[in-house]
KOLDO-38068 format. One record per atom (N, C-alpha, C): atom name; x, y, z; residue in three letters. Coordinates in steps of 0.001 Angstrom, whole numbers, always signed. Layout:
BEGIN
[r 'CA'; [X; Y; Z]; 'ALA']
...
***
This chain:
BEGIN
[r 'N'; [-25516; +11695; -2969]; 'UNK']
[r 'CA'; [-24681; +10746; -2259]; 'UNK']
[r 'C'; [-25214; +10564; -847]; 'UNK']
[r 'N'; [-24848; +9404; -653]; 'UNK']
[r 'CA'; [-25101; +9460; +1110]; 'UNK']
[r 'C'; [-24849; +10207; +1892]; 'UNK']
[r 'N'; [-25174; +9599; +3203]; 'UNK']
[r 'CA'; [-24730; +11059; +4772]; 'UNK']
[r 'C'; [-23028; +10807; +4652]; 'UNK']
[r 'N'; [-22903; +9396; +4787]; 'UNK']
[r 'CA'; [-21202; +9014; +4873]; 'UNK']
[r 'C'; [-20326; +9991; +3984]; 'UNK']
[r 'N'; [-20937; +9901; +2601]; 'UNK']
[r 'CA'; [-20229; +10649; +1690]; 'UNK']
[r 'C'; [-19963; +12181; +1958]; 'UNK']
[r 'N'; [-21313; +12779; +2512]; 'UNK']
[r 'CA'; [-21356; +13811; +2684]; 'UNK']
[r 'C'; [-20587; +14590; +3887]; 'UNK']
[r 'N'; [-20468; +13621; +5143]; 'UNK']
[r 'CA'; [-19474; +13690; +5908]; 'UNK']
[r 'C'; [-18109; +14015; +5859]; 'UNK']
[r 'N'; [-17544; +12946; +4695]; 'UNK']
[r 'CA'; [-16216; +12694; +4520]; 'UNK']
[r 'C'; [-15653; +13902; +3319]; 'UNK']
[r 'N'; [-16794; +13979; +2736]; 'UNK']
[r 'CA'; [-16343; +15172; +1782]; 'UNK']
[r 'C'; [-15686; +16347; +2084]; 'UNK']
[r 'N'; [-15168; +16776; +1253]; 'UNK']
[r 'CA'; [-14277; +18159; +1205]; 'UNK']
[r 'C'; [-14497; +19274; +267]; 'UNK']
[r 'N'; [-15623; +19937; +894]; 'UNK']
[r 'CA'; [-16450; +20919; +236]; 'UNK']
[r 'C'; [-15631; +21726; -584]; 'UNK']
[r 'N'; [-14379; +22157; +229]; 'UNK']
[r 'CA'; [-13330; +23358; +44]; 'UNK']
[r 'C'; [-12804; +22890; -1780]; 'UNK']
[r 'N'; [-12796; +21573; -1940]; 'UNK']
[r 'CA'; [-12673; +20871; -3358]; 'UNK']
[r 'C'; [-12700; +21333; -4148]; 'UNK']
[r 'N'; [-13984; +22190; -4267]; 'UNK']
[r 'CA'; [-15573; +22115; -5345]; 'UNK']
[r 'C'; [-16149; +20980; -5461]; 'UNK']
[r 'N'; [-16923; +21014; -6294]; 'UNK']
[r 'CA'; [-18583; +20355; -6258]; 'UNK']
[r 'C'; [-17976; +18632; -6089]; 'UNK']
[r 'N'; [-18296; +18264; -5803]; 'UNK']
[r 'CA'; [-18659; +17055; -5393]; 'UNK']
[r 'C'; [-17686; +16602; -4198]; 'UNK']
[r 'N'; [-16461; +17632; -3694]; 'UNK']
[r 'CA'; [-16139; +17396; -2968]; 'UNK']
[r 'C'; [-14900; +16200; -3018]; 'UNK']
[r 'N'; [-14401; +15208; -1937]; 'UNK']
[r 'CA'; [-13333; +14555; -1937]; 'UNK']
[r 'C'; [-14521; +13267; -728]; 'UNK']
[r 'N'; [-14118; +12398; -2121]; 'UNK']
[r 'CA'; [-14688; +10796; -1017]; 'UNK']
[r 'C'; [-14076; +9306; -1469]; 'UNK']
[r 'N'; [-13955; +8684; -1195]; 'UNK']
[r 'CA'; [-13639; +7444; -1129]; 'UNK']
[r 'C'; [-14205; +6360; -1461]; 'UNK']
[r 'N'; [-13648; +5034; -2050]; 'UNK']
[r 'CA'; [-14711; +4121; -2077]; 'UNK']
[r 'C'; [-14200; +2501; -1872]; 'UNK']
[r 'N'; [-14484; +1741; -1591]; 'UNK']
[r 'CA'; [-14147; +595; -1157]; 'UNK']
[r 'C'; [-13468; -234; -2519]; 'UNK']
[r 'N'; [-11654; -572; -2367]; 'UNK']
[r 'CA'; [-10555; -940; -3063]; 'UNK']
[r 'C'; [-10794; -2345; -3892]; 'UNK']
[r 'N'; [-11713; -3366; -3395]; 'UNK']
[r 'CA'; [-11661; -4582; -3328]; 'UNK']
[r 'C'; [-12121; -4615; -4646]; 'UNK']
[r 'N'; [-11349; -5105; -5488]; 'UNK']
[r 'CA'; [-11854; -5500; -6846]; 'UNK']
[r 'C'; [-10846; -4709; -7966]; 'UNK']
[r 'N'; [-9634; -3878; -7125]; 'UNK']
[r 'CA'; [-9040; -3440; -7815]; 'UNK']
[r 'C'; [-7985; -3710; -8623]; 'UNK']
[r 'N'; [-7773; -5042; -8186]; 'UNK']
[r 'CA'; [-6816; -5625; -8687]; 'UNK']
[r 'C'; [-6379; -6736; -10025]; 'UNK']
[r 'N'; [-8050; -6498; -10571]; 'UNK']
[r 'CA'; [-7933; -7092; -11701]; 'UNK']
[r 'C'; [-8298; -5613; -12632]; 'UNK']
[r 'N'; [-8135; -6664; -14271]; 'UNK']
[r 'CA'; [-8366; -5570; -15135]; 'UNK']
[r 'C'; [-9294; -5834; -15874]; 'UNK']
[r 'N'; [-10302; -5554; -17048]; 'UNK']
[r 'CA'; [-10344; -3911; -15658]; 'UNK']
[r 'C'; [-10551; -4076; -14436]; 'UNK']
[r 'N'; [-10235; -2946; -13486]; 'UNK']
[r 'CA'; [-11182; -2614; -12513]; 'UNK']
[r 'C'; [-12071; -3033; -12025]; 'UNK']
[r 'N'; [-12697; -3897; -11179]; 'UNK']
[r 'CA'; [-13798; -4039; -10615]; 'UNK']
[r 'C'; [-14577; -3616; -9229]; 'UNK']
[r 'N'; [-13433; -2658; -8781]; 'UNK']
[r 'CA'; [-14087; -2176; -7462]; 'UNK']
[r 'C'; [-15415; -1338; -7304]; 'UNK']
[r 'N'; [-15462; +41; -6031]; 'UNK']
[r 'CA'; [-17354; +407; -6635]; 'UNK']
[r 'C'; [-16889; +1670; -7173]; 'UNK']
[r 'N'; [-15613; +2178; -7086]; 'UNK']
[r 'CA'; [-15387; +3444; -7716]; 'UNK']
[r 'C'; [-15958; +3248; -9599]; 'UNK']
[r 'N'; [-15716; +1904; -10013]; 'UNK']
[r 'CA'; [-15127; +1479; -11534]; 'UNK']
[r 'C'; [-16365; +980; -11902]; 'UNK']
[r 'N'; [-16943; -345; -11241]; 'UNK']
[r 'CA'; [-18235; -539; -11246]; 'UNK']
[r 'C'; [-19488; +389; -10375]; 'UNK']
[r 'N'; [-19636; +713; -9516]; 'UNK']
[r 'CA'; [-20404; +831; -9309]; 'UNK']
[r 'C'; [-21045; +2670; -9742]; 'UNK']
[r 'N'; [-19717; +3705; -9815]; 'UNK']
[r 'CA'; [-20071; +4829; -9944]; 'UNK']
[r 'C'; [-19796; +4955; -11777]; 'UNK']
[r 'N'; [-19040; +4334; -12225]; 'UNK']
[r 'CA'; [-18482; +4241; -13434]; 'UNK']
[r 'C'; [-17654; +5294; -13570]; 'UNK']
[r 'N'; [-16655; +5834; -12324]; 'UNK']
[r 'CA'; [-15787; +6749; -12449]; 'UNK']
[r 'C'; [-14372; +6148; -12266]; 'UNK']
[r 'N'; [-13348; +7377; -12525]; 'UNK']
[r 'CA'; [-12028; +7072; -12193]; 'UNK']
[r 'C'; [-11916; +7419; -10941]; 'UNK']
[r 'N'; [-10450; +6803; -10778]; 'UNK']
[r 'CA'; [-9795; +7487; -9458]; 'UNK']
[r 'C'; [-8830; +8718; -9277]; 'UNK']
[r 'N'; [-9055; +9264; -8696]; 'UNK']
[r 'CA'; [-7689; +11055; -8464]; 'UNK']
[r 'C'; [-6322; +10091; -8197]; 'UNK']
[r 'N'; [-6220; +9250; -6938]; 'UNK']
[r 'CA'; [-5314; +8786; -7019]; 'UNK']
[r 'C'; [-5389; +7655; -5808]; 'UNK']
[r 'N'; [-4845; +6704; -5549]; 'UNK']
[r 'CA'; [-4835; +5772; -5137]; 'UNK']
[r 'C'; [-3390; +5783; -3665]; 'UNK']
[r 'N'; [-3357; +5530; -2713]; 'UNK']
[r 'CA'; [-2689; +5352; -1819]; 'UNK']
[r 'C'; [-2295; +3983; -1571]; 'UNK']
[r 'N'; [-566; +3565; -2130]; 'UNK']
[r 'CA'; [-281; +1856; -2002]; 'UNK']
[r 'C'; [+997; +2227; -579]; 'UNK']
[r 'N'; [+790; +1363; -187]; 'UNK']
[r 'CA'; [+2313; +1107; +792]; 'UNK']
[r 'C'; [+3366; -51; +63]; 'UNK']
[r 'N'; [+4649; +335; +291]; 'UNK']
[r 'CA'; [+5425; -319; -717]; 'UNK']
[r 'C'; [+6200; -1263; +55]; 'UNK']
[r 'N'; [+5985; -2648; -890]; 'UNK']
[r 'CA'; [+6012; -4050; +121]; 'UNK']
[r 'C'; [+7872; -4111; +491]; 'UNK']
[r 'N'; [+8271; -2886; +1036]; 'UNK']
[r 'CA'; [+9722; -2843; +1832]; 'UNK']
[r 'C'; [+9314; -3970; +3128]; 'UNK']
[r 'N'; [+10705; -4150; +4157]; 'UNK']
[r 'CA'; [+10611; -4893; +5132]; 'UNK']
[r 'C'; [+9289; -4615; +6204]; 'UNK']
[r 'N'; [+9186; -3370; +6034]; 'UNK']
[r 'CA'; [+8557; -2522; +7034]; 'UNK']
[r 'C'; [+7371; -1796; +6578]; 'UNK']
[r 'N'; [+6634; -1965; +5573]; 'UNK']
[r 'CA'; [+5631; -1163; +4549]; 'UNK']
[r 'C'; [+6152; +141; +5143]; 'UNK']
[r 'N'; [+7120; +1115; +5552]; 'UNK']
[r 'CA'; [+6907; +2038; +5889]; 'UNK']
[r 'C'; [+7268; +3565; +4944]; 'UNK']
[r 'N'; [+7119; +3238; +3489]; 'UNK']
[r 'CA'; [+7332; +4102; +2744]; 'UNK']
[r 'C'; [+5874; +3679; +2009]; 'UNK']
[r 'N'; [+5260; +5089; +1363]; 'UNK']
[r 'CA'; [+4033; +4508; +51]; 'UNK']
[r 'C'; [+3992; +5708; -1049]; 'UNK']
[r 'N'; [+2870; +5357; -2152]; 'UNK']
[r 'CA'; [+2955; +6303; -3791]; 'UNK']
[r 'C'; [+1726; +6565; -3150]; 'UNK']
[r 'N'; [+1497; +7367; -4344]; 'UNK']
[r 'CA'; [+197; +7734; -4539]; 'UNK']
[r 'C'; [+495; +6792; -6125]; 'UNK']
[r 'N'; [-595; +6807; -6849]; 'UNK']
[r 'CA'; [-574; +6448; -7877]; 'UNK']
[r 'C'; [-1779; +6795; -8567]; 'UNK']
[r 'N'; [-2177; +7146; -9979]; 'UNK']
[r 'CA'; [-3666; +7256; -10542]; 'UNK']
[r 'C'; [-3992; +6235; -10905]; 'UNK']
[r 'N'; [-5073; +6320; -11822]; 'UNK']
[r 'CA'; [-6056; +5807; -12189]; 'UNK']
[r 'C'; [-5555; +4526; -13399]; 'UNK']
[r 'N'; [-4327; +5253; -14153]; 'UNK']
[r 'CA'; [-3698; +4257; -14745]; 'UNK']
[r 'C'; [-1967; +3856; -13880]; 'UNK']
[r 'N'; [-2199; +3807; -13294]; 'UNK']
[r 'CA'; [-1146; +3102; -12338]; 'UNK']
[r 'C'; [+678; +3903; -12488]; 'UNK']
[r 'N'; [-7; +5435; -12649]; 'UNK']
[r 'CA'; [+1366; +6415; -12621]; 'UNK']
[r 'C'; [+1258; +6523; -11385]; 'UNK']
[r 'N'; [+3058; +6784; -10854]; 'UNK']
[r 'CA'; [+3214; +7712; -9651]; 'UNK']
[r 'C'; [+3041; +8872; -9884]; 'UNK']
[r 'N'; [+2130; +9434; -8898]; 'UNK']
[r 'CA'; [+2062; +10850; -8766]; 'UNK']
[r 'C'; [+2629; +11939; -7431]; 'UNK']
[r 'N'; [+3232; +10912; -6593]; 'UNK']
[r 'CA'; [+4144; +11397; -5102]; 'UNK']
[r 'C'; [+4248; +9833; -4679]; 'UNK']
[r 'N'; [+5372; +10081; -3867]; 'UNK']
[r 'CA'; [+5923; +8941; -2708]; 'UNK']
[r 'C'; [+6091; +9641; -1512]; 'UNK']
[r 'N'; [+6145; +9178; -298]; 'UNK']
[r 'CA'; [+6810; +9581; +669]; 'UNK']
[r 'C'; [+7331; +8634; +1561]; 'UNK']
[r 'N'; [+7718; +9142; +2748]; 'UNK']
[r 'CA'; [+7802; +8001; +3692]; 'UNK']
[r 'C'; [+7581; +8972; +5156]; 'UNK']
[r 'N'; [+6133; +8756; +5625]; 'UNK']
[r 'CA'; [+5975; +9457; +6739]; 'UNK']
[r 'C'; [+6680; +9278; +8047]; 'UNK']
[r 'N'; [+6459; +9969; +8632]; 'UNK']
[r 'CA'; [+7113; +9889; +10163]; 'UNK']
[r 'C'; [+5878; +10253; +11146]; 'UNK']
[r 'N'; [+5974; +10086; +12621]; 'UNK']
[r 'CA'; [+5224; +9674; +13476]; 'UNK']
[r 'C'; [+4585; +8252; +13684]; 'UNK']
[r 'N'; [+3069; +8376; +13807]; 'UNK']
[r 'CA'; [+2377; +7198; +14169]; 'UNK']
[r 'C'; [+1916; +6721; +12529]; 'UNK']
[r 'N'; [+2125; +5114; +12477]; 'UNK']
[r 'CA'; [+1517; +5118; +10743]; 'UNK']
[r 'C'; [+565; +4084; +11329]; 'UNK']
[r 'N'; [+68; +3705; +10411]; 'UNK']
[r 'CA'; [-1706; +2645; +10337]; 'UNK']
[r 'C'; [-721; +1210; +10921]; 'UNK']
[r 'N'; [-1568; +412; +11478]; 'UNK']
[r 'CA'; [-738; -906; +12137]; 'UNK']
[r 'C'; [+299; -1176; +10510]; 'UNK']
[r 'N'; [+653; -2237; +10794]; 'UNK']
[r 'CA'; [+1477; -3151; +9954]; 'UNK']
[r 'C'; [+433; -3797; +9247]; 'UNK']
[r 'N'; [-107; -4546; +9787]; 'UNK']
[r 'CA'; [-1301; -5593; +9473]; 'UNK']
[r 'C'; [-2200; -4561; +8311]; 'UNK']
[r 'N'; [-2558; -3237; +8830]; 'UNK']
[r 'CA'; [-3342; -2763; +7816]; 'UNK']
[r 'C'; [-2563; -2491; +6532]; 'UNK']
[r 'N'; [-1453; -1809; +6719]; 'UNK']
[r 'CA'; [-319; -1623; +5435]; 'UNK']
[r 'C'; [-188; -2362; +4708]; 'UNK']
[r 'N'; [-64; -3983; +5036]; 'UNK']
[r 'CA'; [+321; -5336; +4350]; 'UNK']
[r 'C'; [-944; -5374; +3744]; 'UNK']
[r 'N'; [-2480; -5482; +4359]; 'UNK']
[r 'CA'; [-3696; -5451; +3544]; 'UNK']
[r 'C'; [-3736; -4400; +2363]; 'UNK']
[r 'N'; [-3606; -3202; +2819]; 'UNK']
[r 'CA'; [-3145; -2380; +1547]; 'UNK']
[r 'C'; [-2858; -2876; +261]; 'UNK']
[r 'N'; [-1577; -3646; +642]; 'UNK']
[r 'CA'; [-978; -3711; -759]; 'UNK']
[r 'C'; [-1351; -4877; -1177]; 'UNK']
[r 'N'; [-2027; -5972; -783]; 'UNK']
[r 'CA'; [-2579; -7126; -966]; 'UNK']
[r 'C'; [-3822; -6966; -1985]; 'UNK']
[r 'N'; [-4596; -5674; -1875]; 'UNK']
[r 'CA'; [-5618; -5235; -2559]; 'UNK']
[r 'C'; [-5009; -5069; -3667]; 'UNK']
[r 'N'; [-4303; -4579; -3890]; 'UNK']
[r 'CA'; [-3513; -4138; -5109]; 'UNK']
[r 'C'; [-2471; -5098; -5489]; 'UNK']
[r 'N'; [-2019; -5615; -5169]; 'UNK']
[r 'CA'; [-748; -6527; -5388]; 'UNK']
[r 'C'; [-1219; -7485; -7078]; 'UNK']
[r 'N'; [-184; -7451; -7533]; 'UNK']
[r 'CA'; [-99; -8006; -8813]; 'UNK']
[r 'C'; [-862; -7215; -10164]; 'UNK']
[r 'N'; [-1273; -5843; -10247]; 'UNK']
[r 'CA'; [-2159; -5223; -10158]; 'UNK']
[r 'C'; [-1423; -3708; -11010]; 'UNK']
[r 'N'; [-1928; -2770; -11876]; 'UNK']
[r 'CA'; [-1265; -2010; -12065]; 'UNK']
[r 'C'; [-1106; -512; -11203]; 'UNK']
[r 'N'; [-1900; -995; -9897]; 'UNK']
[r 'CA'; [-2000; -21; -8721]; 'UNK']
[r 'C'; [-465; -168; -8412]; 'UNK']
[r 'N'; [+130; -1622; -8338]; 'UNK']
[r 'CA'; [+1369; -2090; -7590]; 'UNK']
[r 'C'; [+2449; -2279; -8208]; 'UNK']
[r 'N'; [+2411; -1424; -9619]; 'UNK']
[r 'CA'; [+3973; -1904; -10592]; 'UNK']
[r 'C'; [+5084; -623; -9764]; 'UNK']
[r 'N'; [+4480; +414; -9614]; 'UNK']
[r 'CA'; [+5111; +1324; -8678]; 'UNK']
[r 'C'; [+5847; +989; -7433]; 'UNK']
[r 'N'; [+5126; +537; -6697]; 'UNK']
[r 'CA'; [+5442; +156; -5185]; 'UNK']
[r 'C'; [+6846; -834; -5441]; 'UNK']
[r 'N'; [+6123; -1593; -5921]; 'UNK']
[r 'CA'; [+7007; -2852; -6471]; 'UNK']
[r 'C'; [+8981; -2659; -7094]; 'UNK']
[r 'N'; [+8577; -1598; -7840]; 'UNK']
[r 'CA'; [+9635; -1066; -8326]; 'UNK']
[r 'C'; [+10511; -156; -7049]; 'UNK']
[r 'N'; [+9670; +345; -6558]; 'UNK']
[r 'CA'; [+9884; +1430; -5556]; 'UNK']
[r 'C'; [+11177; +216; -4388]; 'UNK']
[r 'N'; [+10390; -874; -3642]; 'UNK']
[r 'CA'; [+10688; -1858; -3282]; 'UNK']
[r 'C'; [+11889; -2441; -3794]; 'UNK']
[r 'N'; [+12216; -2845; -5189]; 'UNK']
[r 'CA'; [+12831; -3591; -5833]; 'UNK']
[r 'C'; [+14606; -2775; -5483]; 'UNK']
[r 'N'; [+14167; -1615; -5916]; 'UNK']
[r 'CA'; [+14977; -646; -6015]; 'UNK']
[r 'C'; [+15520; +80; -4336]; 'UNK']
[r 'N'; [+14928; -79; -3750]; 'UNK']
[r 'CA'; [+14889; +618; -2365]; 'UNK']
[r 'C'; [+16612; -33; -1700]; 'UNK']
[r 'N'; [+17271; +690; -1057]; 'UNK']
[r 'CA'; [+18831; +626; -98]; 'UNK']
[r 'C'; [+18375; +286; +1130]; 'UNK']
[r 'N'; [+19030; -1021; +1709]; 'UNK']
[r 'CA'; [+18085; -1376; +2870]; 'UNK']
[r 'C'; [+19697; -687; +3827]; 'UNK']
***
């Protein structure tokens, strides 16, 4: 893998560590992002923000579009603008049947 990869990795893991890969393409089916195309792997799990008033709750979700945790952090979170891109990657998408529901369902 690259230096980037090797950077971002998380040795403590095991072997290959913990890395990332660029979302864009995830939203059709299959898959077309570089995790799907380009490595021909799955994903551990996916990070959506859930399209509430405020994106300020999100899932995790896998590879086939289960929740695997939610939360809703506290402190400083990523702008707004990035949150809304978030889920835009994913939106309509089986990354986003979660969120969506999460949303649908949510007590304002």
């Amino acid at each position: 893998m690259g230096e980037g990869i090797r950077k971002a990795s998380m040795p403590e893991l095991g072997p290959g560590g913990s890395w990332s890969t660029c979302a864009i393409g995830c939203n059709v089916s299959p898959p077309r992002d570089v995790a799907h195309k380009q490595f021909h792997s799955r994903i551990a799990f996916k990070l959506v923000w859930v399209p509430n008033d405020n994106f300020d709750m999100f899932a995790l979700v896998d590879d086939d579009g289960n929740e695997l945790a939610r939360g809703k952090p506290t402190g400083d979170l990523p702008a707004l603008r990035e949150r809304l891109m978030n889920y835009r990657l994913v939106q309509s998408s089986k990354y986003a049947h979660v969120v969506d529901e999460i949303a649908a369902n949510s007590v304002v």
